[in-house]
C-alpha positions in Angstrom: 39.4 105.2 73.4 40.5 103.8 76.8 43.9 102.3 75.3 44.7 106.0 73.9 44.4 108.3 77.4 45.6 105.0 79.6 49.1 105.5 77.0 48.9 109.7 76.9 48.2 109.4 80.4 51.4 106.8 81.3 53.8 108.7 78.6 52.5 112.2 78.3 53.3 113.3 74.7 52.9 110.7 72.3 53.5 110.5 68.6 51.3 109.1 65.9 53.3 106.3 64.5 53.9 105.0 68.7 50.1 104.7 69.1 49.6 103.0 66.0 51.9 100.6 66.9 51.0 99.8 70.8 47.1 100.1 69.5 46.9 98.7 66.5 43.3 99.6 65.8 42.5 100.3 61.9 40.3 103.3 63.5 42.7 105.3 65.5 42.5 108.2 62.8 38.9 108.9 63.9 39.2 108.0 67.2 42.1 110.6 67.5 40.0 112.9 66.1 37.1 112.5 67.9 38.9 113.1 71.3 40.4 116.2 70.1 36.9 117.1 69.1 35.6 116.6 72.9 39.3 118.1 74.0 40.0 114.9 75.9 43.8 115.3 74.2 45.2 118.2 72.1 47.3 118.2 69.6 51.0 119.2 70.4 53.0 119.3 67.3 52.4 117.9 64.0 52.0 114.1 65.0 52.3 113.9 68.7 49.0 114.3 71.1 48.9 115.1 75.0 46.1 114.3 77.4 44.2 117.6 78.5 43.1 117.7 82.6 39.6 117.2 81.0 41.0 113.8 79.6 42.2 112.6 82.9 38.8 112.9 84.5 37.0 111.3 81.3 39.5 107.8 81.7 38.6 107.7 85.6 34.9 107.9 84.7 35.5 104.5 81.9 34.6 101.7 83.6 
């Protein structure tokens, strides 16, 4: 979860397919979808997520 909002956080928008590939992690679906659940990152277009303000505070808090 840490790799995803360091890379939304660094790039802002960021498409599906570029996550996969600077992640690599077989589970990104879920994670994806869990941190849209806790609206840590929304959904800006059909593949491409943002960090939410709410996202920012939640990667300062990981250790």
């Amino acid at each position: 979860m840490k790799q995803i909002l360091k890379s939304l956080d660094q790039k802002g928008i960021v498409d599906k397919h570029t996550l996969y590939l600077e992640i690599g992690d077989p589970k990104l679906p879920d994670r994806l979808a869990f941190l849209c659940e806790r609206r840590d990152i929304k959904l800006v277009s059909v593949n491409a997520f943002a960090i939410t303000d709410k996202g920012k505070k939640t990667l300062f808090k990981l250790p």
